[in-house]
C-alpha positions as CSV (number, residue, x, y, z in Angstrom):
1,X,-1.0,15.1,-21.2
2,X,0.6,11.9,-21.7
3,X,-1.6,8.5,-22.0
4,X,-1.0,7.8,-18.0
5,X,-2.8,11.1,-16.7
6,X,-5.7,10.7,-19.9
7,X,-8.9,11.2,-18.0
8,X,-7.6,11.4,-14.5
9,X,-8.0,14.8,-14.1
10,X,-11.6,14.7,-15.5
11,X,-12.4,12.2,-13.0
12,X,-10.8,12.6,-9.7
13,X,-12.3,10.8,-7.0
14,X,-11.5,12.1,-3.4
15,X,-9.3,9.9,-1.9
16,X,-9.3,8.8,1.9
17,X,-5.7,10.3,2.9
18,X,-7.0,14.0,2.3
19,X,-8.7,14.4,5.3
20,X,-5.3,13.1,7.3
21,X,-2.8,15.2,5.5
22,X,-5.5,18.2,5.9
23,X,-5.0,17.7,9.5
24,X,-1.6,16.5,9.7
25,X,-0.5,19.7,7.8
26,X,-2.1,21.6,11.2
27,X,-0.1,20.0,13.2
28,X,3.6,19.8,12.0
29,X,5.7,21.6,9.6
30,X,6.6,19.0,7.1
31,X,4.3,16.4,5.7
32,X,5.8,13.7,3.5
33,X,4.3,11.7,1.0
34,X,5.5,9.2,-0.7
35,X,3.4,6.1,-3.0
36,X,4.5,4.4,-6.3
37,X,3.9,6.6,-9.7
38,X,0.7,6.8,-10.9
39,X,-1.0,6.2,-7.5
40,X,-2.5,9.7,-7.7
41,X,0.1,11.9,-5.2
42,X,0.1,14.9,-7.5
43,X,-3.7,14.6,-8.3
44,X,-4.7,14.7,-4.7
45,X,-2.2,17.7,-4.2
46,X,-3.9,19.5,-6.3
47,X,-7.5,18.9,-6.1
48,X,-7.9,18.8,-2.1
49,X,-7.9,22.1,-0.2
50,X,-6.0,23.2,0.9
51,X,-3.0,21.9,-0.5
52,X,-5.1,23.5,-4.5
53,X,-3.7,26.4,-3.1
54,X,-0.4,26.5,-2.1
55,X,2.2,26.8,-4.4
56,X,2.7,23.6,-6.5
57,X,6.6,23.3,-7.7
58,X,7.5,19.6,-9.7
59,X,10.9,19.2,-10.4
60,X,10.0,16.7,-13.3
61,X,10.3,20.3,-14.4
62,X,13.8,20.5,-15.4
63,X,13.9,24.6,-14.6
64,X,12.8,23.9,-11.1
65,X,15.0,20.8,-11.1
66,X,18.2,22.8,-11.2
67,X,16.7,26.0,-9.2
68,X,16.8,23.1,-6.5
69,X,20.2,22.1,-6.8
70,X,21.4,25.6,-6.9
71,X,19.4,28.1,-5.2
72,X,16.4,26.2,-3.6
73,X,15.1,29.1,-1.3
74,X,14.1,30.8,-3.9
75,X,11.5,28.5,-5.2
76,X,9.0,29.6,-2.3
77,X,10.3,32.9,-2.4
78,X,6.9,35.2,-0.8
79,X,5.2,32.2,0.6
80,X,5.0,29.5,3.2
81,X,3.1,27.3,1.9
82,X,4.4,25.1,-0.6
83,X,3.8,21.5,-2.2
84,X,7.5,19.9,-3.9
85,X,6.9,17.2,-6.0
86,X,9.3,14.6,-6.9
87,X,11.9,15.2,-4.2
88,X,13.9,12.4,-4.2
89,X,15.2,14.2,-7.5
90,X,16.8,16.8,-5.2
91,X,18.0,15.4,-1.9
92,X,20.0,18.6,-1.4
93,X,16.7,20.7,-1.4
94,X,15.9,19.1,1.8
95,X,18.1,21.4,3.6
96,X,16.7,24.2,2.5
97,X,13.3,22.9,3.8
98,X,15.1,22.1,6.9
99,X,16.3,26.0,7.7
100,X,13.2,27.1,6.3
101,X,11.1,25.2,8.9
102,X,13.4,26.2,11.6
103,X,13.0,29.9,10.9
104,X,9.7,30.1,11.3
105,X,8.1,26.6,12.5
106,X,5.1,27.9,14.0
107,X,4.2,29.3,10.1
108,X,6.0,27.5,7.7
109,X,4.1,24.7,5.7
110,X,5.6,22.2,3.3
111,X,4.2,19.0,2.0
112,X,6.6,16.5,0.4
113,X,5.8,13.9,-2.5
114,X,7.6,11.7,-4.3
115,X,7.7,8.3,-5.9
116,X,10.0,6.7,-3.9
117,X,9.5,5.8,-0.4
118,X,11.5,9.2,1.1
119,X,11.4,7.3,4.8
120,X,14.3,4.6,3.4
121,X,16.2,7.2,1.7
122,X,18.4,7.7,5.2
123,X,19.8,11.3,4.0
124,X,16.2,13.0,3.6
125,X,14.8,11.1,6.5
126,X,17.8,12.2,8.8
127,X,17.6,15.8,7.7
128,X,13.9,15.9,8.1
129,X,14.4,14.1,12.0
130,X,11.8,16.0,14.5
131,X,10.1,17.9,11.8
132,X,8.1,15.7,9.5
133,X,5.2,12.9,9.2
134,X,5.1,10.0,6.8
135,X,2.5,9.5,4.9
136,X,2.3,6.4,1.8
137,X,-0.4,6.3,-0.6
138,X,-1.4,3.6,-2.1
139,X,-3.5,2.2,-5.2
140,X,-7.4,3.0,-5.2
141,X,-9.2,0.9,-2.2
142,X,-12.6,-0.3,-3.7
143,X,-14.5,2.2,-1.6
144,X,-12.4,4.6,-3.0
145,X,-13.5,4.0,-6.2
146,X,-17.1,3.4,-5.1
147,X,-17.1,7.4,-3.3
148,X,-17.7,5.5,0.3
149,X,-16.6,7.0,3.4
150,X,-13.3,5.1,4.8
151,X,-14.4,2.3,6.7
152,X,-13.5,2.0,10.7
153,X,-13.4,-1.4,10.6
154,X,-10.4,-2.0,12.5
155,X,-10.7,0.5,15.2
156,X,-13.9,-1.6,15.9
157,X,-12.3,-4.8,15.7
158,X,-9.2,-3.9,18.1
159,X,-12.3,-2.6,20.7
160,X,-13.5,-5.8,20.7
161,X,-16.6,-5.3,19.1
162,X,-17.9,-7.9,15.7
163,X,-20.2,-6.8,13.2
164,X,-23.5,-8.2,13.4
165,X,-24.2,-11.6,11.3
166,X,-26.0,-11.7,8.5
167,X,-25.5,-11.5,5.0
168,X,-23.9,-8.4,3.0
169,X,-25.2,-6.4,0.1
170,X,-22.8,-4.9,-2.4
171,X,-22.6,-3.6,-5.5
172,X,-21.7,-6.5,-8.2
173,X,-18.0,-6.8,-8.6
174,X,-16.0,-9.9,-10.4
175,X,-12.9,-10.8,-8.4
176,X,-10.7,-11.9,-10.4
177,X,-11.4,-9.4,-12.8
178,X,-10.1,-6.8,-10.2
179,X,-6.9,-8.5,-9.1
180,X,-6.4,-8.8,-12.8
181,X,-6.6,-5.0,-13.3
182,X,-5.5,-3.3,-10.3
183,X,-6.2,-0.6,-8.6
184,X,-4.1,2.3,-9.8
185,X,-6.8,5.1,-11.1
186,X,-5.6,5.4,-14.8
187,X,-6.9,2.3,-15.1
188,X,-10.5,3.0,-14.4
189,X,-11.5,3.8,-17.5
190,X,-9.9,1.3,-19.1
191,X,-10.9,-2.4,-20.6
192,X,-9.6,-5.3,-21.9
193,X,-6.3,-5.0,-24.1
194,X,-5.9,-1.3,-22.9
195,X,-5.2,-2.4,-19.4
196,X,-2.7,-4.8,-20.5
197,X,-0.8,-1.8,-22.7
198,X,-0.9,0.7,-19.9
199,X,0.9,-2.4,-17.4
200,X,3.5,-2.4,-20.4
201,X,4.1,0.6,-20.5
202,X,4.2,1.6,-16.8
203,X,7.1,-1.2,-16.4
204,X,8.8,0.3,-19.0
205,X,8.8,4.0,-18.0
206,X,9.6,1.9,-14.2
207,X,12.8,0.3,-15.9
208,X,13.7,2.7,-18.3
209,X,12.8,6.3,-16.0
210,X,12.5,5.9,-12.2
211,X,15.0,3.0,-11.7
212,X,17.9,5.1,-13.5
213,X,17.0,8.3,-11.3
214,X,17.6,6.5,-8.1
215,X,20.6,4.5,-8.7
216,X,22.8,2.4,-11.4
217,X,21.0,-0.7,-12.6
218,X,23.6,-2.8,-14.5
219,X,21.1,-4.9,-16.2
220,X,17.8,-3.8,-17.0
221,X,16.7,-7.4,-18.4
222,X,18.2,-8.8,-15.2
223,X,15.9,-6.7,-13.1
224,X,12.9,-7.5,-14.7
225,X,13.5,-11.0,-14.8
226,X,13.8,-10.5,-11.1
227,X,10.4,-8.7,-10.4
228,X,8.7,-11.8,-12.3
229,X,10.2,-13.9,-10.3
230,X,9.0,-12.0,-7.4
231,X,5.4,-11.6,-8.7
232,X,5.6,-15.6,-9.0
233,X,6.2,-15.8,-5.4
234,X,3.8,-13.3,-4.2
235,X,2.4,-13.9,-0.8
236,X,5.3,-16.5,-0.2
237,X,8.4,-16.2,2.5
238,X,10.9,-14.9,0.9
239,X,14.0,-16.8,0.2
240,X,16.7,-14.9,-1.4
241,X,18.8,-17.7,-2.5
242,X,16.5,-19.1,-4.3
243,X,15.5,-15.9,-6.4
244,X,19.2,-15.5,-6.9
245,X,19.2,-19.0,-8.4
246,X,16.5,-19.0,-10.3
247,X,17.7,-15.7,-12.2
248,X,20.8,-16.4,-12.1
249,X,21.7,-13.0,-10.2
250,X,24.3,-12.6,-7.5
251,X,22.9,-12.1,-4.3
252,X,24.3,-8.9,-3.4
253,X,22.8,-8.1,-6.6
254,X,19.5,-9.5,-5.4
255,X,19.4,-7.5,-2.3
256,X,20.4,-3.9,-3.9
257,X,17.5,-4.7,-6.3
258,X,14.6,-5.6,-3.3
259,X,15.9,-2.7,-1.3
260,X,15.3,-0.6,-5.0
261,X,12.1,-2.0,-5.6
262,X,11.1,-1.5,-2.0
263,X,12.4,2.1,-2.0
264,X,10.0,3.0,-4.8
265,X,6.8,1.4,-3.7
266,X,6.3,-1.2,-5.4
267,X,6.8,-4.3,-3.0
268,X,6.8,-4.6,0.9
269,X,8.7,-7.0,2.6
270,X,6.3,-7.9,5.5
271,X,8.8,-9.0,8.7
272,X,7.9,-12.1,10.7
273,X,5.7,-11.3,14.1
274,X,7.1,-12.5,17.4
275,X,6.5,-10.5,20.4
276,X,7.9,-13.6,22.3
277,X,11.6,-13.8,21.3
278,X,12.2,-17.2,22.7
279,X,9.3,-18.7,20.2
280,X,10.6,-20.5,17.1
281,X,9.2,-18.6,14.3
282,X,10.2,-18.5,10.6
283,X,12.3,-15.2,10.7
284,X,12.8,-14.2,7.2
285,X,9.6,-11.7,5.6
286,X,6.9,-12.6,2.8
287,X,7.1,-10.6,-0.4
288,X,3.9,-8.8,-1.2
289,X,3.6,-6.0,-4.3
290,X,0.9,-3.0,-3.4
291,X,-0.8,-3.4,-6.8
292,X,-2.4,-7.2,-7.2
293,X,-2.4,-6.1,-11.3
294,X,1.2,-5.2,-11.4
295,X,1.8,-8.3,-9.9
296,X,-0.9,-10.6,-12.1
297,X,0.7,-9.1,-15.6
298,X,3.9,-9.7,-14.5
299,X,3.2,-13.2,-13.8
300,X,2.2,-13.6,-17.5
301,X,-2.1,-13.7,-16.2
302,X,-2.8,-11.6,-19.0
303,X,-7.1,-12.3,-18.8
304,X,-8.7,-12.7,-15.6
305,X,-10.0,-16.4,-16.5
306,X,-6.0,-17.8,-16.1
307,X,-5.9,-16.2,-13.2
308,X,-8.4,-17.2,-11.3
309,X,-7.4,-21.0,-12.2
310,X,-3.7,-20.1,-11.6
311,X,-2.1,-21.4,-8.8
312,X,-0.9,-17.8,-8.0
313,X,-4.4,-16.8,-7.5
314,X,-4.3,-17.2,-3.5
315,X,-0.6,-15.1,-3.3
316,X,-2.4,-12.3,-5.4
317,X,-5.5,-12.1,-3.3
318,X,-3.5,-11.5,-0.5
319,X,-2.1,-9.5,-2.3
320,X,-5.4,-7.5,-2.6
321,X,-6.0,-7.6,0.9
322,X,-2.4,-6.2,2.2
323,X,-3.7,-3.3,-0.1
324,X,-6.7,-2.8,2.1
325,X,-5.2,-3.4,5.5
326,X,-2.3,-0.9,4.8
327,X,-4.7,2.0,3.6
328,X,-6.7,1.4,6.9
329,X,-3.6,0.6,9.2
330,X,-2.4,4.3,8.5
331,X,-5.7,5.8,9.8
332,X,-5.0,4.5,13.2
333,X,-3.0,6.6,15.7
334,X,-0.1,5.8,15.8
335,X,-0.2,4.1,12.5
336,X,-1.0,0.1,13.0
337,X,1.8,-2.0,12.3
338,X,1.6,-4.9,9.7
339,X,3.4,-8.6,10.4
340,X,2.5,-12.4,9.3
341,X,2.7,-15.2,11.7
342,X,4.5,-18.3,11.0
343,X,6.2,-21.7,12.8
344,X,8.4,-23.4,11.7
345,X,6.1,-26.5,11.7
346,X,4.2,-24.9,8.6
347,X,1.0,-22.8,10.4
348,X,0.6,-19.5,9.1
349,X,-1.1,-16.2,10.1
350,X,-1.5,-14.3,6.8
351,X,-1.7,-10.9,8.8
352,X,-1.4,-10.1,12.3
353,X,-2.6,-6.4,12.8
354,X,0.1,-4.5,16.2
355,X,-1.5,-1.6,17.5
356,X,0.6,-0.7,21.0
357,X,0.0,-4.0,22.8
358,X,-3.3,-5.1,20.8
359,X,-3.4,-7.6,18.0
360,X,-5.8,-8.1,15.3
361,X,-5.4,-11.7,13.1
362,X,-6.3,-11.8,9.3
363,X,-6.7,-15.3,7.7
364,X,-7.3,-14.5,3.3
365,X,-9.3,-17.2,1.9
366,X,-10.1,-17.7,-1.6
367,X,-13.9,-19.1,-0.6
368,X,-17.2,-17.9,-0.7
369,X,-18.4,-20.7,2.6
370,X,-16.1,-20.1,5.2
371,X,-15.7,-23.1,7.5
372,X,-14.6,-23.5,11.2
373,X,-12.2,-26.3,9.8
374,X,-10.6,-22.7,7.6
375,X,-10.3,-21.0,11.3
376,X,-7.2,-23.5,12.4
377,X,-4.3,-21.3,12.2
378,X,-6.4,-18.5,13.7
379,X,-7.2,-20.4,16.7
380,X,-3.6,-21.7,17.5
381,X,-2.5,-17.7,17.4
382,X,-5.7,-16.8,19.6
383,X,-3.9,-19.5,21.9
384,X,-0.4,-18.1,21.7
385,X,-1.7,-14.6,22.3
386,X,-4.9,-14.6,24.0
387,X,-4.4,-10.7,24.3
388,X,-5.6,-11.0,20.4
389,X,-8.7,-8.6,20.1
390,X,-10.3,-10.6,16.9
391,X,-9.6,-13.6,14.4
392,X,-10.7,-12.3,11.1
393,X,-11.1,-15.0,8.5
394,X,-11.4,-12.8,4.9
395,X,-13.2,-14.7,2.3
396,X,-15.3,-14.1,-1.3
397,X,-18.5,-14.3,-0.3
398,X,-21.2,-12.2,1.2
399,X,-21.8,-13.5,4.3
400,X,-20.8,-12.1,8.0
401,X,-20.6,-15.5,10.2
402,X,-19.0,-16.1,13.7
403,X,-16.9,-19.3,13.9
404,X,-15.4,-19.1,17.2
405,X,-15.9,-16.9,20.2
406,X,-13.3,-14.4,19.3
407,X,-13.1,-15.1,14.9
408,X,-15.6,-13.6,12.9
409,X,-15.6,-14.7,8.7
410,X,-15.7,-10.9,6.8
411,X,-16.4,-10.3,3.3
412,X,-12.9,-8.7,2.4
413,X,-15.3,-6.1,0.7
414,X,-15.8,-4.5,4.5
415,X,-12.9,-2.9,4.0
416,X,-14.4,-1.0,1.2
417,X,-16.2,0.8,3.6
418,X,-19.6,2.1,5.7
419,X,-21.6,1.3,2.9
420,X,-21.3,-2.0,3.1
421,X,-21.3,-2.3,7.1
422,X,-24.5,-0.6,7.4
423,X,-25.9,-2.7,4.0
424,X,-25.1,-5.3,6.6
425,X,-27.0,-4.5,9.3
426,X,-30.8,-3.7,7.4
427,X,-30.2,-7.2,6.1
428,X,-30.2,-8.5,9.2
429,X,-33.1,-6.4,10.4
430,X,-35.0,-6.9,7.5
């Protein structure tokens, strides 16, 4: 057991997405799911039932790595049930998957995993068309890590409904100490220098390991160069000329390398929002990583004290609370779309939440007294889109306040979970 796994099995915390593959896995044939390395794939695979009992086949294992490539039936030879791990290792396998499934649909289970995001790889997601669902995990939410019970906060927000008002109790967290760290579960255990070592070494095994798996990278220096850049301008509109110039990469080059870094998890590009096509909005999308440590060691923050006077601090907290919103955006049916608001005249929506024709509006602020004077850019999209459910203003402090008739002020630790919501509530009542 290498240093990345130490522990993790010892302490495996239940993770939200089991209960949604369990009954996703009732309901179609092929499940996939995909989430950066080290986000805890395998580990839930193989603690949840009932996914502990099917047939577990990795092809990090290089036996089952070339059964795959040249007899891939027989890898779940006398059983229907099987968990593959690592796929994107073996895109051929896929259509064996694909005739198994058709044989016998009604019977046949498989659940897909791997480290790069299988939806963007075209040839597994067109061989897989009608059959499966996509599924991403993500880093640890902090309820999560806290045991909580996933929060419905936004299915209670796009009904219209606001939390009570009062203030919050919750368990004594730093802030900037956990945008520092991260939320990937090795590091749970781990303190101080020993987080900075396991962030060196997980970019190395990145550069050195997944990167070469999924396609040529003619300069491993220039890459990296490319993702600091990109942790620099975390939270920011993304301008690809000026990554090109500032590392002094082609911008073909720069492209290949966003789709490659998007591909295995480790950014999101989040697109523009305009349901009205005639509006003048900023069209190009903001660059966000999924782990808010990944992207404070790679912007040099290598203590939690620099980065909470850094002037990256604000990109990173978003940052923190994309994290959040995407975990709970998946639990929605259909899935809840993510998109920032922007015009061209400078005012900004951080996130703007699209579920079928409702809208939900998140402002991230790095302040523990929200203000209505903070609530601006909220109220000019409430204008634009009166059909907006909620204005959520997300801030550091403890306290649930309404500002405007339809913009509440949320501790961003709500979306930790119930604990905290019904915390809430006694406090008020009390």
């Amino acid at each position: 057991m290498n240093d990345y796994h130490s522990g993790l099995e010892l302490n495996y915390k239940t993770r939200w997405m089991a209960s949604l593959l369990r009954e996703s896995v009732t309901q179609h044939p092929v499940v996939v799911l995909t989430g950066a390395r080290q986000v805890g794939k395998s580990t839930l695979l193989r603690h949840e039932a009932p996914f502990s009992d099917w047939r577990y086949i990795s092809l990090d294992d290089f036996d089952a790595l070339y059964q795959s490539k040249h007899d891939p039936s027989s890898l779940w030879s006398g059983t229907d049930q099987v968990v593959l791990d690592e796929v994107q290792k073996s895109p051929r396998l896929l259509e064996a998957v694909k005739i198994a499934v058709d044989r016998n649909r009604d019977k046949t289970r498989f659940v897909l995993s791997g480290s790069a995001n299988l939806l963007l790889m075209r040839h597994i997601s067109e061989t897989l068309a009608g059959r499966a669902v996509y599924y991403t995990l993500f880093p640890m939410a902090i309820g999560e890590l806290e045991g909580q019970a996933r929060c419905n906060l936004l299915k209670t927000l796009l009904a219209g409904r606001m939390p009570e008002e009062g203030e919050v109790s919750f368990k004594e967290y730093d802030l900037f100490s956990l945008m520092w760290k991260g939320f990937m579960p090795p590091l749970m255990g781990l303190e101080g220098d020993a987080v900075l070592r396991w962030w060196e070494g997980y970019v190395a095994t990145y550069l050195e390991r997944d990167l070469r798996q999924l396609s040529q990278i003619e300069s491993l220096p220039d890459f990296h160069r490319m993702m600091v850049v990109l942790a620099l301008r975390c939270g920011q509109i993304l301008n690809q000329t000026e990554v090109a110039r500032d590392t002094g990469i082609t911008q073909p080059t720069v492209h290949r390398y966003l789709n490659l870094l998007e591909t295995t998890c480790m950014v999101e590009r989040l697109p523009a929002f305009a349901r009205n096509r005639t509006k003048r909005l900023i069209k190009s999308p903001k660059i966000l990583w999924v782990d808010p440590g990944l992207a404070a060691f790679l912007s040099g923050h290598y203590d939690s004290v620099g980065l909470k006077s850094s002037r990256e601090a604000g990109g990173i907290f978003e940052s923190l609370i994309f994290l959040h919103l995407r975990v709970l955006a998946q639990f929605l049916a259909p899935q809840g779309r993510l998109y920032y608001w922007r015009t061209v005249s400078g005012q900004e929506v951080d996130f703007v939440l699209e579920w079928g024709r409702q809208l939900l509006a998140f402002e991230a602020k790095l302040t523990n007294s929200p203000r209505f004077s903070d609530t601006g850019n909220l109220r000019l999209f409430l204008e634009e889109y009166p059909e907006t459910s909620a204005g959520i203003l997300i801030h550091t402090g403890a306290e649930i306040r309404r500002l405007h008739e339809k913009i509440i002020a949320l501790p961003w630790r709500l979306l930790a979970g119930e604990a905290g919501e019904r915390r809430s509530r006694r406090a008020e009542k009390g």
